[in-house]
C-alpha positions as CSV (number, residue, x, y, z in Angstrom):
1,X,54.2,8.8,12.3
2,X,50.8,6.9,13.0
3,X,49.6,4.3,10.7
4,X,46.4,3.7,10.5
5,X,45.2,0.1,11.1
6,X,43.9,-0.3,7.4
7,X,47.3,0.6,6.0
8,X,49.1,-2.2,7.8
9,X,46.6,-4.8,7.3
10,X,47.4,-3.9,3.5
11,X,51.1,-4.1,4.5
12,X,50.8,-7.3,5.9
13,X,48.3,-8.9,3.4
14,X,50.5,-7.6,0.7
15,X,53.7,-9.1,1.8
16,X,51.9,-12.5,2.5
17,X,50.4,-12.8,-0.5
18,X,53.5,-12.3,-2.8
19,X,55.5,-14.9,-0.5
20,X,52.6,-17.7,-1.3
21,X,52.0,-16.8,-4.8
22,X,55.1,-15.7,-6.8
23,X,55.5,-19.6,-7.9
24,X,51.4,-19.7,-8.6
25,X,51.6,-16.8,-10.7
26,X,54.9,-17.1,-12.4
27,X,53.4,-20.5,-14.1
28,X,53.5,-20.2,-18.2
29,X,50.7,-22.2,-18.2
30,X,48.9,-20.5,-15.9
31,X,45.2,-18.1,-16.3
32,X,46.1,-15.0,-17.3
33,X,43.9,-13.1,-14.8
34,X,46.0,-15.0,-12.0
35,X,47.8,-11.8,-11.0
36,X,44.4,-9.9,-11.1
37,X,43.2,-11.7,-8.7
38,X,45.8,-11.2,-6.3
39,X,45.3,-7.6,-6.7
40,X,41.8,-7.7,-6.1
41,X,41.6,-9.9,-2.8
42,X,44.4,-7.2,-1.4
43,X,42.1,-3.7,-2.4
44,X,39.2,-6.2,-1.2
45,X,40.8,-6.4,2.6
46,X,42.0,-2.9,2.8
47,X,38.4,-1.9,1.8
48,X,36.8,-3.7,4.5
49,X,39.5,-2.8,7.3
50,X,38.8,1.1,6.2
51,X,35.1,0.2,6.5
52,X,35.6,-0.2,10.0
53,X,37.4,2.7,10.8
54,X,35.2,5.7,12.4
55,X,34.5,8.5,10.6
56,X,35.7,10.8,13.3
57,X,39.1,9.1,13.1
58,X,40.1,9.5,9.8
């Protein structure tokens, strides 16, 4: 099974990002937009890894 480059940048990203920021996001006294933002830095990467793809390779 290939994976495309995009999808394990998003992989990767994914997993990093929970293992730095479950304690941010946890905090009670926290924003709550924390986890939002988390979510949109890892739809942000995977966009611009797919940007780069050819369109003869997807």
């Amino acid at each position: 099974m290939y994976i495309t480059r995009s999808t394990l940048l998003l992989l990767m990203f994914s997993y990093l990002l929970f293992l730095i920021s479950v304690d941010w996001v946890s905090q009670t006294d926290g924003a709550w937009y924390r986890p939002f933002i988390i979510g949109l830095l890892i739809i942000l990467i995977a966009a611009f890894c797919h940007r780069e793809q050819n369109s003869d390779d997807l």
